[in-house]
Each structure stands twice: as structure tokens, then as C-alpha cells.
C-alpha positions as a printed NumPy array, in Angstrom:
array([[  0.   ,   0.   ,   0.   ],
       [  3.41 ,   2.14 ,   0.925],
       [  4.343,   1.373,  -2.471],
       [  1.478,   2.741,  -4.276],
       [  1.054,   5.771,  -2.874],
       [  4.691,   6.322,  -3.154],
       [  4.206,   6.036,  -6.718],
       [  1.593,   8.177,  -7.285],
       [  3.54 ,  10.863,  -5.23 ],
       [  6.515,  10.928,  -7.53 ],
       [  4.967,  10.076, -10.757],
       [  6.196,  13.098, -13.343],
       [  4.329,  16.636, -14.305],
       [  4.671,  15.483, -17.893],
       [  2.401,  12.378, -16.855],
       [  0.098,  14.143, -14.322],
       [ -0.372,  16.603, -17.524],
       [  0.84 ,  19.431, -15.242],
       [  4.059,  20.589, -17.722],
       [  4.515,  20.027, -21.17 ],
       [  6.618,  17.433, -23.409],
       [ 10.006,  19.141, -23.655],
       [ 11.845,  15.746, -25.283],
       [ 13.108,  15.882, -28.715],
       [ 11.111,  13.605, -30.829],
       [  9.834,  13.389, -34.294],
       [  6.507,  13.741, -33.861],
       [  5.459,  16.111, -36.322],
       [  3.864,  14.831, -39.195],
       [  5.075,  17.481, -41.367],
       [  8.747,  16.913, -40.698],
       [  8.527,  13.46 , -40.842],
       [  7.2  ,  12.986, -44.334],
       [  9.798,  16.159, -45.408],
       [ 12.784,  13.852, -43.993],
       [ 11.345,  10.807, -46.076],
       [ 10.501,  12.604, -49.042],
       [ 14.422,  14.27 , -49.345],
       [ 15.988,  10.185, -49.248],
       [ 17.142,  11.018, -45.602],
       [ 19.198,   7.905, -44.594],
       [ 17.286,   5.589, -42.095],
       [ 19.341,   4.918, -39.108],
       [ 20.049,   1.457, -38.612],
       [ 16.534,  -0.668, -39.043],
       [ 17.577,  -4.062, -38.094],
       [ 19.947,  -2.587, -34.912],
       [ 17.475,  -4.42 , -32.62 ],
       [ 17.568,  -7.365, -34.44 ],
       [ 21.103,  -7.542, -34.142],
       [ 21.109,  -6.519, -30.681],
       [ 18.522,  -9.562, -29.649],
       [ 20.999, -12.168, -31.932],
       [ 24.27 , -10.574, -30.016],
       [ 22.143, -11.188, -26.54 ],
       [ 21.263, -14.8  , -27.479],
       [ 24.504, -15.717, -28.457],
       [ 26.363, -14.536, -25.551],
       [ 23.567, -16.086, -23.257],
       [ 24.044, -19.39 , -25.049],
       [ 28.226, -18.892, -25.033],
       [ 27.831, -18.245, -21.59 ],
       [ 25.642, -21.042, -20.647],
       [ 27.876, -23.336, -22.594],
       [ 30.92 , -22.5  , -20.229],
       [ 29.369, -22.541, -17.427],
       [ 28.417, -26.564, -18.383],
       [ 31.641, -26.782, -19.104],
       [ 32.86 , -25.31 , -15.803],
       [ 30.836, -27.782, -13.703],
       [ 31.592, -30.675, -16.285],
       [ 35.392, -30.31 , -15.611],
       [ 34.753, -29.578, -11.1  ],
       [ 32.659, -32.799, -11.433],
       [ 35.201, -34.643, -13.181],
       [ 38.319, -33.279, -11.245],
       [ 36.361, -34.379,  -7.896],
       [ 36.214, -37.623,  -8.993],
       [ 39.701, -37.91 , -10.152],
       [ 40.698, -36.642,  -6.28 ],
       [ 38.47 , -39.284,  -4.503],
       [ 39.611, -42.256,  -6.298],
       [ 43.141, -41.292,  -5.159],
       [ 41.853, -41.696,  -1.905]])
């Protein structure tokens, strides 16, 4: 209940409609069909894409050495107890 009325405390004055939207953004219809119609370059389309593949990968690498890791503890234990 702390938690919610917290929140409702600190939400923003953009949210709470009391200041207006100072970010840059393109949302002006105008502009945006100017920038298309003049063969503006996109910026890079398929960057998420790419981002999500990079993130996969290094989740799978990472999983893949960590089975690894616990392959090669498991095996080294059981080269130590059958010295003893």
C-alpha cells in the first residue's frame, strides 16, 4: 500500500499533464514525411535485431561455459576421490 502511494507521489508533471513534453522527438507529421521525401538515410533498421541475436549468443556462449565449468569440477572431484 506504501508502495502505491509512493508512486503516485513521484509520478512526473509530464504524466500528471501538469508541464509540457520538452523531449526531442519526431513527432510532427510534417517533418517526418519532409525527412522521407528528401531520401534522408534511415538509421540502422535491423539494430534491434542484431542486438537480440548478439544477446542470445552470448547467453548461449555463456551457458555453454558454465556446463563446461561444472563438467570439468565434477570430473576433477572424482579424479581426487579415487586417489583416496
Amino acid at each position: 500500500m506504501l508502495r502505491a502511494l509512493l508512486n503516485l507521489l513521484r509520478r512526473p508533471a509530464i504524466r500528471m499533464g501538469l508541464a509540457r513534453d520538452r523531449r526531442r522527438t519526431l513527432r510532427n507529421p510534417g517533418f517526418v514525411s519532409f525527412m522521407l521525401d528528401n531520401n534522408r538515410r534511415r538509421l540502422g533498421g535491423n539494430a534491434h535485431e542484431r542486438a537480440l541475436l548478439w544477446r542470445r549468443w552470448l547467453r548461449g556462449s555463456a551457458l555453454a561455459l558454465l556446463v563446461i565449468g561444472i563438467a570439468w569440477v565434477a570430473i576433477e572431484s572424482a579424479k581426487a576421490l579415487s586417489v583416496f
